[in-house]
C-alpha positions as CSV (number, residue, x, y, z in Angstrom):
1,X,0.0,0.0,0.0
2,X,1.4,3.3,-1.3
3,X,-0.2,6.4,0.1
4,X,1.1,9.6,-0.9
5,X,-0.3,13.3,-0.4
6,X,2.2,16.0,-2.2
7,X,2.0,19.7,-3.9
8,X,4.1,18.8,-6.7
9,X,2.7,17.3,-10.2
10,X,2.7,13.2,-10.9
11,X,3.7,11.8,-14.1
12,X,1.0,9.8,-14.5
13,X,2.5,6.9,-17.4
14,X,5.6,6.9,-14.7
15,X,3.4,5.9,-11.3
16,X,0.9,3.6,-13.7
17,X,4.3,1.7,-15.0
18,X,5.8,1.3,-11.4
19,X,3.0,0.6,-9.8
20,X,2.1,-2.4,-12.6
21,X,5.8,-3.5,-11.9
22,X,5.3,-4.6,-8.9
23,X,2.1,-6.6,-9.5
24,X,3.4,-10.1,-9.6
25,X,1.1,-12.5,-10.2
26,X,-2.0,-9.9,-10.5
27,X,-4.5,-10.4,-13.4
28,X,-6.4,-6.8,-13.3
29,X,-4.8,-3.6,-12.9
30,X,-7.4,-0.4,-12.7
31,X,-6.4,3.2,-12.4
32,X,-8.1,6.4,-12.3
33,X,-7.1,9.9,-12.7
34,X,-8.9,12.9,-11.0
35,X,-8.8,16.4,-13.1
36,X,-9.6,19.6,-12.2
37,X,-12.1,20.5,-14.5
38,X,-13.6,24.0,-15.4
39,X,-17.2,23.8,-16.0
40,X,-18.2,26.0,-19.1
41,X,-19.1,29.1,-17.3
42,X,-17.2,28.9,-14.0
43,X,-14.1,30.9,-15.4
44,X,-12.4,28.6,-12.9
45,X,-8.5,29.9,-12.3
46,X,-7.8,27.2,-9.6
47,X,-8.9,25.0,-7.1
48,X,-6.7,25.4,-4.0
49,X,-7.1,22.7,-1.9
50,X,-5.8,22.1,2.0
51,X,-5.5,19.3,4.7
52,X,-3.8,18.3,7.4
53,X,-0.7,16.5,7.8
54,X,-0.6,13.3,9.3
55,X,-4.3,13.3,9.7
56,X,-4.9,13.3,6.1
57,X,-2.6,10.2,5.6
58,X,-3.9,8.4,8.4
59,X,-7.7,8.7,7.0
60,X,-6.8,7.6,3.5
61,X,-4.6,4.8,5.0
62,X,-7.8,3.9,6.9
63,X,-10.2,4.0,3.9
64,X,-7.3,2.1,2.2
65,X,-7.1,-0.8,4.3
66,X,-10.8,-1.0,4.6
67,X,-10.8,-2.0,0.8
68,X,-7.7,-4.4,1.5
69,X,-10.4,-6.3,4.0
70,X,-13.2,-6.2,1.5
71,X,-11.5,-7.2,-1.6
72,X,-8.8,-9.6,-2.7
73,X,-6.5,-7.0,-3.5
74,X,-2.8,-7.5,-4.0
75,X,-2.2,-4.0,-3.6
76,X,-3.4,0.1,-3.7
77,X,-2.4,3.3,-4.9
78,X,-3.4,6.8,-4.0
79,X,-2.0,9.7,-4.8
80,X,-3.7,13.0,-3.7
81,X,-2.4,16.4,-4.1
82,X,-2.6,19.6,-2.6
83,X,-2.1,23.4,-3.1
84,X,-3.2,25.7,-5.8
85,X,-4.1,23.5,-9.1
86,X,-5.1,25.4,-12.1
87,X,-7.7,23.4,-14.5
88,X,-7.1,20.4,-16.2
89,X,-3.9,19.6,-13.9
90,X,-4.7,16.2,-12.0
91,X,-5.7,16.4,-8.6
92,X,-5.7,12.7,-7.7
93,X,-4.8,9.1,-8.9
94,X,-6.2,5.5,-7.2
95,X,-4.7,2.9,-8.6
96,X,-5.5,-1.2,-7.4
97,X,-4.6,-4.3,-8.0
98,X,-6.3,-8.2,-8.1
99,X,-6.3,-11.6,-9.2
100,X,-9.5,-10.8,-11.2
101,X,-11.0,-7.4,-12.8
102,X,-14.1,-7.5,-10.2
103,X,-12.2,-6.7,-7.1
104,X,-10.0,-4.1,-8.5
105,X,-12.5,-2.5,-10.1
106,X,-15.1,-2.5,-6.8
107,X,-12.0,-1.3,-4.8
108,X,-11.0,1.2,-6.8
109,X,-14.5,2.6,-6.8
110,X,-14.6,2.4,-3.2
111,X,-12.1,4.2,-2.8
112,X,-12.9,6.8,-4.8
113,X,-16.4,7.5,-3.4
114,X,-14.5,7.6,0.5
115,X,-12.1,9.6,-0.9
116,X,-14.3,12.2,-2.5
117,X,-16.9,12.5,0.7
118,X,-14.0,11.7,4.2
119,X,-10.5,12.7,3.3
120,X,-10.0,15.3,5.5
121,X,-9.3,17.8,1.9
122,X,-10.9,20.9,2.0
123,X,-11.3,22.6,-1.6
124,X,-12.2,26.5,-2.3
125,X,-12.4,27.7,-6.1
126,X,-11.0,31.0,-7.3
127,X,-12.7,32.6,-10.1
128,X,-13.2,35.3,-11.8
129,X,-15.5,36.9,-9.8
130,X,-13.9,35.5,-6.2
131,X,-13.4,32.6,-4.5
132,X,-15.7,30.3,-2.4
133,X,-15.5,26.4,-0.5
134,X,-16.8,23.8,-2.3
135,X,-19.8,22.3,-0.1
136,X,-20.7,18.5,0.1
137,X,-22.8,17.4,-2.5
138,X,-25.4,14.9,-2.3
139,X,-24.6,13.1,-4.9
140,X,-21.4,12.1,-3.5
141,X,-22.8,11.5,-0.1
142,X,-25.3,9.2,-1.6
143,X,-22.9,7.6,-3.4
144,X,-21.6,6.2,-0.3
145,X,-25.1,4.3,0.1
146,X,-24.4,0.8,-1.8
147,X,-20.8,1.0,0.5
């Protein structure tokens, strides 16, 4: 298990690669790739986002070795990043491994949905005309539900 929360940029191809690499004897390998995204009309600049240290890697660690219980995993991934990002710069990458496509993939969403609704990450956008926290939506606290 790899956690990682950092300010600087991830090479994407270069963590997917490494992280495969050390997959011996895994048949299913599932990654995804969070993006800030600028929603035509939000003249988004950035998304500045904050946590705490050590708490922040303790609660992913947690939500991370919840899946490990759930799933036969052989192994996760999560990078999550912090600081100013300006749009289309990747905020955040889950990666999992398995013996079969099922469990990586139901990890990997788990993930995901925890990630998006209880890591301790608080997000505000700048825009254009100020800047403002991004509140819980529903949608993501529903999507909790089938958890």
């Amino acid at each position: 298990m790899d956690i990682r929360v950092q300010e600087e940029a991830f090479d994407l191809g270069h963590e997917a690669r490494g992280f495969a690499a050390r997959q011996a004897g895994m048949g299913a390998l599932v990654t995804f790739t969070g993006i800030v995204r600028d929603l035509e009309g939000d003249d988004l600049k950035a998304m500045e986002i904050e946590h705490y240290p050590g708490m922040t890697e303790r609660a992913i660690e947690k939500i991370a070795e919840e899946a490990l219980s759930r799933w036969n995993i052989g192994d996760i991934l999560v990078i999550h990043r912090y600081g100013a990002l300006e749009p289309d710069e990747m905020i955040m990458m889950v990666a999992t491994s398995a013996p079969h496509r099922a469990d990586a993939f139901q990890a990997a969403e788990f993930l995901m949905d925890f990630l998006k609704s209880r890591a301790p990450f608080w997000k505000k956008e700048v825009t254009g005309d100020g800047a403002g926290w991004v509140a819980a939506k529903d949608a993501d606290e529903d999507a909790l539900d089938r958890w």
